[in-house]
N, C-alpha and C positions, 0 to 999 in steps of 0.2 A: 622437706618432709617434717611436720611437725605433728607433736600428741603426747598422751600423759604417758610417761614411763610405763612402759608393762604392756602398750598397747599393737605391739607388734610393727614395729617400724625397722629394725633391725631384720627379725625375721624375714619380709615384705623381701629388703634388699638383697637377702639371701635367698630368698626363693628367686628371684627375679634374675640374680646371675647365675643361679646354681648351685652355691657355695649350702654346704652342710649347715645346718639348724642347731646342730646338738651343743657347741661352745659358743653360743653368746652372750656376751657379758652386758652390762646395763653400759651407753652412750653415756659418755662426760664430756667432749669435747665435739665438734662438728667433721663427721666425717663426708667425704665425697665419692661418690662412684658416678660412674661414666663410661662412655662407648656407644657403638651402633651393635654390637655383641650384647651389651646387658640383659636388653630384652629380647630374646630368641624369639621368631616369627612377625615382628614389628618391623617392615621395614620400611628404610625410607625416615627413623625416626633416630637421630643421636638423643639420647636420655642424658643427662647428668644430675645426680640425688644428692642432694645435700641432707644431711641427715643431724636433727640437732638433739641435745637432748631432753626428757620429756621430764627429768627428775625435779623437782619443783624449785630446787637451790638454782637450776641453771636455764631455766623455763625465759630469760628475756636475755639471756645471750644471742640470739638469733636476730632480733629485733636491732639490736645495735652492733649487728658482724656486718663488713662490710658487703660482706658473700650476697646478702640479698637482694643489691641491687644490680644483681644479673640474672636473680630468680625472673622466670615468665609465666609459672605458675604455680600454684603449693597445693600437698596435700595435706591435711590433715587427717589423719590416723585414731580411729575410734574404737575400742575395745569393746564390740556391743554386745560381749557376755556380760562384762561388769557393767551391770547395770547401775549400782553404787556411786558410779562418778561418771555417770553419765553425765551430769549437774557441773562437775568440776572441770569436765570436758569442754562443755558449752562456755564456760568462765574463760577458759584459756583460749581458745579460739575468738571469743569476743574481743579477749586482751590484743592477741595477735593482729585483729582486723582493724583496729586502732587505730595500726604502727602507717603512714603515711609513705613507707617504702609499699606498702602492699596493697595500697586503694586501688583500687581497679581489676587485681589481680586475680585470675581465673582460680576457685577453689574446690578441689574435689575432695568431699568426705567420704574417704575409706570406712565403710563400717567392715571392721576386720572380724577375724574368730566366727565366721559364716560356719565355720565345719563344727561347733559346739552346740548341743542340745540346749536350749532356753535362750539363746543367744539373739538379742533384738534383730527384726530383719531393718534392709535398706531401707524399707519405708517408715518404720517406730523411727528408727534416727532420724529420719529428714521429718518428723513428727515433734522429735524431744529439740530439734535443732532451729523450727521451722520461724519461730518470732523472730531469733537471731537473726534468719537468712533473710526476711521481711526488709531489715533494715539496714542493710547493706549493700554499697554500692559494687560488691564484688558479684562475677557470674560464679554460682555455685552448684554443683551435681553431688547428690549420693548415689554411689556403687558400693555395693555388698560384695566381699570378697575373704579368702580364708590363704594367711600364710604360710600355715602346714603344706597347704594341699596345692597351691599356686592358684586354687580355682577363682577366678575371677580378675585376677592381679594385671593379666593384658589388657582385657577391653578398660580396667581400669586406669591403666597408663595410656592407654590410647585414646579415650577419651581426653583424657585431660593433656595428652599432644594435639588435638584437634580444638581443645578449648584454648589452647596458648599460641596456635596457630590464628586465631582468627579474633583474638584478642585487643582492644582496641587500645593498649598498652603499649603494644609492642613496637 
């Protein structure tokens, strides 16, 4: 799971196991969660999140951990209130789809913070995102989903177990 600091990737994993919201601290290093438990009502699906961080000092750590190349597919994590760096977003996922560990690799654009008033919907991001996705040889989907509320966060993993599932990668 990659995105810019701030953009709800921590939270995501916390809504997604359960774990309380209120103490998280900003990612520095790459943590892992895992299980067929993670996602409650998915089954049939073992998930494992790699979660890197989004703070700009540590942004191409991921790119050269070895961890990625047992990634099957990634999300990238959009903050679509801050509309501010929505620009800086698109920059760093550019950067990311680069990386020659990741060609091919199924990508789902979380457009996160769905439960915030002025907040770009799914379809402005796969709008602000869409020249990028043009020329790319990765398969990509936008889902709109909010990590306060968990609203949208399953069919969002579940898709993109179905895109890693039939990925021509793997």
């Amino acid at each position: 799971m990659l995105g810019l600091n701030g953009s709800g990737k921590t939270a995501i994993v916390n809504s997604l196991s359960g774990d309380p919201a209120e103490s998280i601290r900003p990612t520095l290093a790459p943590t892992f969660t895992s299980g067929t438990n993670l996602i409650r009502g998915l089954k049939g699906v073992n998930v494992g999140i790699w979660e890197f961080s989004g703070d700009e000092r540590f942004r191409h750590d991921w790119s050269t951990s070895h961890l990625v190349q047992e990634v099957r597919a990634f999300m990238f994590v959009v903050d679509s209130f801050d509309v501010g760096r929505i620009k800086e977003a698109r920059q760093y996922l550019f950067s990311a789809l680069q990386s020659p560990k990741v060609m091919g690799l199924p990508v789902l654009i979380l457009a996160n913070k769905q439960d915030l008033s002025g907040a770009l919907s799914p379809q402005e991001v796969a709008e602000k995102f869409s020249k990028l996705l043009q020329h790319t040889a990765n398969p990509c989907q936008v889902h709109g989903a909010s990590a306060v509320t968990g609203v949208g966060l399953r069919d969002a993993i579940s898709t993109l177990a179905d895109m890693a599932k039939s990925s021509q990668r793997n």
